[in-house]
N, C-alpha and C positions, 0 to 999 in steps of 0.2 A: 504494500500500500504506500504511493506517494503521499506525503503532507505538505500543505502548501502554507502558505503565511498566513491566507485566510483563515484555513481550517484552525489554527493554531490561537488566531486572533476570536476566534467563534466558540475556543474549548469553553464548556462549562462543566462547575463541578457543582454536585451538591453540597449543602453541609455535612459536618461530623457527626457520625451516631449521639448520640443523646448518649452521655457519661463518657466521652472519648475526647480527646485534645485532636485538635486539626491542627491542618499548615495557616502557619500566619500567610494570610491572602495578600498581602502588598509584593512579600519576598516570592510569593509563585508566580505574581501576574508580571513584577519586574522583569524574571528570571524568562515567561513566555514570550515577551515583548521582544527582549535578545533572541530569541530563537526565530519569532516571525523575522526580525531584523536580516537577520542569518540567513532565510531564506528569502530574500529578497534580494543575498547582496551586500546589506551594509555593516554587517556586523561576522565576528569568526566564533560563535561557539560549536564546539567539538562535540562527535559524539560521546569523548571521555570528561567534558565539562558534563555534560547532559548524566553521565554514569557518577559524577562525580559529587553534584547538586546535593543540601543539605537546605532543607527547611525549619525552621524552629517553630517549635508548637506552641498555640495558644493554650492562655490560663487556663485550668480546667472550670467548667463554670461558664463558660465565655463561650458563646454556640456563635462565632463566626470566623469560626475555620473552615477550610476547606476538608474534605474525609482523604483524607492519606491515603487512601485504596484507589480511587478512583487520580488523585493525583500518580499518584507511582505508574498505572498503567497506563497513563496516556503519554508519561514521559519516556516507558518504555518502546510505543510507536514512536515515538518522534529520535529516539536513540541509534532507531532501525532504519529508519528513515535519514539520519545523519550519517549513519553508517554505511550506507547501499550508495549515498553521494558523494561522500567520499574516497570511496572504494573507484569509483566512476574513474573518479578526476584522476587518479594515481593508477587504474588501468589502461590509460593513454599510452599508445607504444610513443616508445623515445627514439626518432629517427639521429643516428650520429652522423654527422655532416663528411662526406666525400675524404680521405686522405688526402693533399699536397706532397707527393715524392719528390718535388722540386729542391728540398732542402737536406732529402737526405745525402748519407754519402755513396760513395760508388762500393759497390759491392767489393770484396778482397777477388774472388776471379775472376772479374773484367781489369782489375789491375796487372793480371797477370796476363793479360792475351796482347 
């Protein structure tokens, strides 16, 4: 599945179960923003920034977090999706440009004929 900037800018999450701490919602939607960024072009997170990501939870008590379940699994598409673009860019064959023998030296048996 490709993800595009829209989609990402579209993600919605529920809140947290009732007795459970969510993601603090400012650091996940920042953290999307880079990635729509990213796929647009103007921004570089990686798919090991995206593995790397760490949220801090909300007070318990405080019902406006996001449910960490539903966050982890959409960061996991978009990791696969970082991943599969990357992969792209660095599967480009690397054409090596023509030799110049002009500078080498003369072989040792043409010295000798």
């Amino acid at each position: 599945m490709d993800i595009t900037a829209e989609d990402v800018d579209k993600a919605w999450f529920p809140p947290a179960p009732f007795g459970t701490r969510g993601y603090n919602q400012l650091q996940v939607d920042l953290f999307l923003n880079r990635v729509a960024a990213t796929l647009e072009g103007r921004d570089t997170v990686t798919a090991a920034d995206v593995r790397k990501v760490a949220f801090t939870l909300c007070p318990l008590g405080r019902r406006n977090g996001y449910d960490p379940a539903a966050v982890d699994s959409f960061l996991r598409l978009v990791e696969r999706a970082l991943v599969s673009r990357e992969s792209a860019v660095m599967s480009t064959p690397y054409v090596a440009t023509a030799f110049d023998h002009s500078h080498a030296r003369t072989p040792l048996w043409r010295k000798l004929v």
